[in-house]
C-alpha positions in Angstrom: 96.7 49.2 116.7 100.2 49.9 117.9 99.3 48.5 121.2 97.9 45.4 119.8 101.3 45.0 117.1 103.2 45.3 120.5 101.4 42.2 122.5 101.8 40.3 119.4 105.3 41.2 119.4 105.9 40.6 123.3 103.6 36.7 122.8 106.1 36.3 119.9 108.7 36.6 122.2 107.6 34.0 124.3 107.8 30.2 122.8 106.5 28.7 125.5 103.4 30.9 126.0 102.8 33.7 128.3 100.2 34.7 131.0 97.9 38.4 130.3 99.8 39.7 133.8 103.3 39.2 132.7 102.3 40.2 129.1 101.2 43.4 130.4 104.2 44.0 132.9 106.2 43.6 129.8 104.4 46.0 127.6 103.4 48.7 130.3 99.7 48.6 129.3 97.2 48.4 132.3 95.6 45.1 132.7 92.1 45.6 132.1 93.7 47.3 128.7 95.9 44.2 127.6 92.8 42.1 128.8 90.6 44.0 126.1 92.9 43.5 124.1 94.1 40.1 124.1 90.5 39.3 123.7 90.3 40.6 120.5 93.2 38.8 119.2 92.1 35.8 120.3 88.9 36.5 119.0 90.7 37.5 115.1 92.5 34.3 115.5 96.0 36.3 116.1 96.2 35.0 119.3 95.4 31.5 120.8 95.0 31.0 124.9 95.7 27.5 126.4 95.7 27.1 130.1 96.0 30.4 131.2 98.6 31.3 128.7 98.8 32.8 124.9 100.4 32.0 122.1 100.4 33.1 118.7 97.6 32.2 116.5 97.0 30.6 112.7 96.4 34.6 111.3 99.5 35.5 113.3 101.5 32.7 111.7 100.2 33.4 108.1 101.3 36.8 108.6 104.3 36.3 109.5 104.8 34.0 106.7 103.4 36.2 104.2 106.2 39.0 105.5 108.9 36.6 105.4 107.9 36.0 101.3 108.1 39.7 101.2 111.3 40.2 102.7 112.5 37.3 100.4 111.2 38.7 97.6 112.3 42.0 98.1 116.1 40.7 98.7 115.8 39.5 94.7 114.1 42.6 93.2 116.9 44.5 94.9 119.3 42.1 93.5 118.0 42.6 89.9 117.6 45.9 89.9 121.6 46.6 91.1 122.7 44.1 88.6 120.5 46.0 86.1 122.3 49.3 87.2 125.8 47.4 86.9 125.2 46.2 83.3 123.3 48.5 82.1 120.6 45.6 80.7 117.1 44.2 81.7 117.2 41.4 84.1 114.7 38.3 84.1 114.0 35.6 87.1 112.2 32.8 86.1 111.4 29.0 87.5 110.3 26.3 86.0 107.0 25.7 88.3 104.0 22.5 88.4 104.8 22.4 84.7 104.9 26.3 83.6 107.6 28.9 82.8 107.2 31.8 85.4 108.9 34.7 85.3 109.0 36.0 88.8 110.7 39.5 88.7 111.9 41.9 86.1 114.2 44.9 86.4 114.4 47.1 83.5 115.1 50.9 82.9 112.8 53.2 80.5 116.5 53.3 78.9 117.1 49.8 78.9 113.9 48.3 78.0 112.8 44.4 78.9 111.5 42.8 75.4 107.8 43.0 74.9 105.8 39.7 75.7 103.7 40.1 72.6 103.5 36.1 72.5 102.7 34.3 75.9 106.2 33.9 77.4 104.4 30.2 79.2 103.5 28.8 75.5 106.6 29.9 73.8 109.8 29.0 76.0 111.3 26.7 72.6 111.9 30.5 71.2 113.1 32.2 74.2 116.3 32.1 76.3 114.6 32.0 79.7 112.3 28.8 78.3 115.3 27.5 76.6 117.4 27.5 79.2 114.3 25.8 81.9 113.7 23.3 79.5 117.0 22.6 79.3 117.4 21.6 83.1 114.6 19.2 83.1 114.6 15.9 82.3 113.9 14.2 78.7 110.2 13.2 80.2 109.6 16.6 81.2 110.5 18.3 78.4 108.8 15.9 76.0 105.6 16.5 78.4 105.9 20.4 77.8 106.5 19.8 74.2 103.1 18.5 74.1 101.3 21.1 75.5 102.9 24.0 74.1 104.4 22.5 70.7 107.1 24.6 69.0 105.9 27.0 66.8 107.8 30.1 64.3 107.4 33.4 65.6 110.3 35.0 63.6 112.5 33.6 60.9 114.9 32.6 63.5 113.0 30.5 65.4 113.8 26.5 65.9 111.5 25.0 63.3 110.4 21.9 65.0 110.3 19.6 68.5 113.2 17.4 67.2 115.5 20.2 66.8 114.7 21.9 70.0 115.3 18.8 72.1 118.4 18.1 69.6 119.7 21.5 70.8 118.8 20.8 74.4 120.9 18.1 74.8 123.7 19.6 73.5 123.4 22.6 76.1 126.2 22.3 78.5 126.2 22.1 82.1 125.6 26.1 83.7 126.6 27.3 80.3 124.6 30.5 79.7 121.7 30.0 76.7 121.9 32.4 73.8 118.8 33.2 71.0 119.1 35.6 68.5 115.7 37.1 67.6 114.1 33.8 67.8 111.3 35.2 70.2 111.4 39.0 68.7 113.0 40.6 65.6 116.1 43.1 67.3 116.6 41.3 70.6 118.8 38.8 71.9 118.9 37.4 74.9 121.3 35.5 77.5 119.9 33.2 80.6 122.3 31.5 83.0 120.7 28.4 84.6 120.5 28.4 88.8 120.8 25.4 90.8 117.9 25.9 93.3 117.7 22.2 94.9 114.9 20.4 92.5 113.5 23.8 91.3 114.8 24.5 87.4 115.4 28.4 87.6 117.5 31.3 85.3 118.6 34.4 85.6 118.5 36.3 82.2 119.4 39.7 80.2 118.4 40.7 76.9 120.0 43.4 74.5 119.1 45.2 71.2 120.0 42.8 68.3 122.7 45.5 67.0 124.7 45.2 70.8 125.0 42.1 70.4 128.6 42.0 71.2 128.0 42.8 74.8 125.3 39.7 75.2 128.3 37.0 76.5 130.4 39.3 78.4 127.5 40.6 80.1 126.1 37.2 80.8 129.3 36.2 82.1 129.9 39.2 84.6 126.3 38.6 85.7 126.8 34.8 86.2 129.9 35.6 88.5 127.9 38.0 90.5 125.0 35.4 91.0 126.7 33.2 93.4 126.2 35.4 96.6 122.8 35.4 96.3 122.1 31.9 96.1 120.7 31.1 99.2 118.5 33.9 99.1 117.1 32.9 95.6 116.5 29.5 96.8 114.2 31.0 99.6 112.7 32.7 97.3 111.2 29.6 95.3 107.8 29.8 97.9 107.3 33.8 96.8 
């Protein structure tokens, strides 16, 4: 196995494609070895041969993609997690996605629970900061559209009561302002989500609190917004996870 990882690695190397002799100078295997084993790879689809020469293959390349989504991925649960640490609150990622809320990535402490999704978070974004705040960066034809399928309905006492009012209140949402609810999605939580510009793709970063520390939902959301800005690029990558 670690022989094989190491061709790949050496063909990697070698844009333009590379003969077995050289790829075997390179890697100090004997010759008849590399030949066994490039092969294989070429019979696995890891490697592809073309006059004489090799190249990476489809199974190479979709590993290689799949590791960069890791590695992408992995740079925002890291992210979350510290922020999480710094503020002492849960921390939400979600994108607006092909017509559906997604939360990608949550960071919360058995100290510092995330709130329960006890109602469908997809089907209930009028009552929830994260949807709130997605819905809020779409246009009036999208949000109409999503209105449609999941139409607002009252899952506490606090919850907007009807489509009208939650568009009403979208509009009025200003520009990367954070989006507050107060126990519109659950009774004793409130929650904060600061919109992301991620070229087309409508995205938040959010934090929720106990309804009684509420006090600390605005400064928090601020200090976390100011934070967000060096990891922009990365998030952006991290769209295709």
């Amino acid at each position: 196995m670690q022989r094989a990882m190491r061709l790949l690695e050496t063909v990697a190397a070698h844009e333009y494609g590379a003969p077995a002799k050289q790829l075997a100078r390179e890697t100090g295997l004997a010759l008849p070895t590399t030949y066994h084993l490039l092969r294989t790879l070429v019979h696995e689809g890891y490697l592809h041969r073309d006059k004489g020469l090799f190249f990476l293959g489809e199974a190479a390349e979709r590993l290689s993609s799949s590791g960069a989504r890791q590695k992408r991925r992995s740079t925002v649960v890291d992210a979350l997690a510290r922020w999480r640490d710094v503020l002492g609150v849960p921390v939400y990622y979600a994108v607006y996605r092909e017509g559906e809320i997604e939360v990608m990535c949550v960071s919360d402490t058995p100290g510092n629970p995330a709130v329960e999704e006890w109602a469908d978070f997809r089907e209930t974004g009028h009552a929830h900061a994260i949807g709130q705040c997605l819905l809020s960066q779409l246009d009036e034809e999208a949000r109409r559209d999503h209105l449609d399928r999941y139409p607002v309905q009252a899952l506490t006492p606090y919850t907007v009561r009807d489509n009208h009012s939650l568009l009403r209140r979208l509009e009025r949402v200003r520009r990367m302002e954070p989006v507050t609810e107060r126990q519109e999605y659950a009774l004793g939580a409130v929650c904060a989500a600061i919109p992301l510009t991620l070229g087309t793709t409508a995205a938040t970063m959010a934090i929720s609190l106990p309804a009684h520390q509420e006090h600390r939902l605005l400064p928090a959301a601020r200090q976390l917004q100011s934070e967000i800005g060096s990891l922009l690029g990365s998030l952006a990558l991290s769209i295709s996870m």
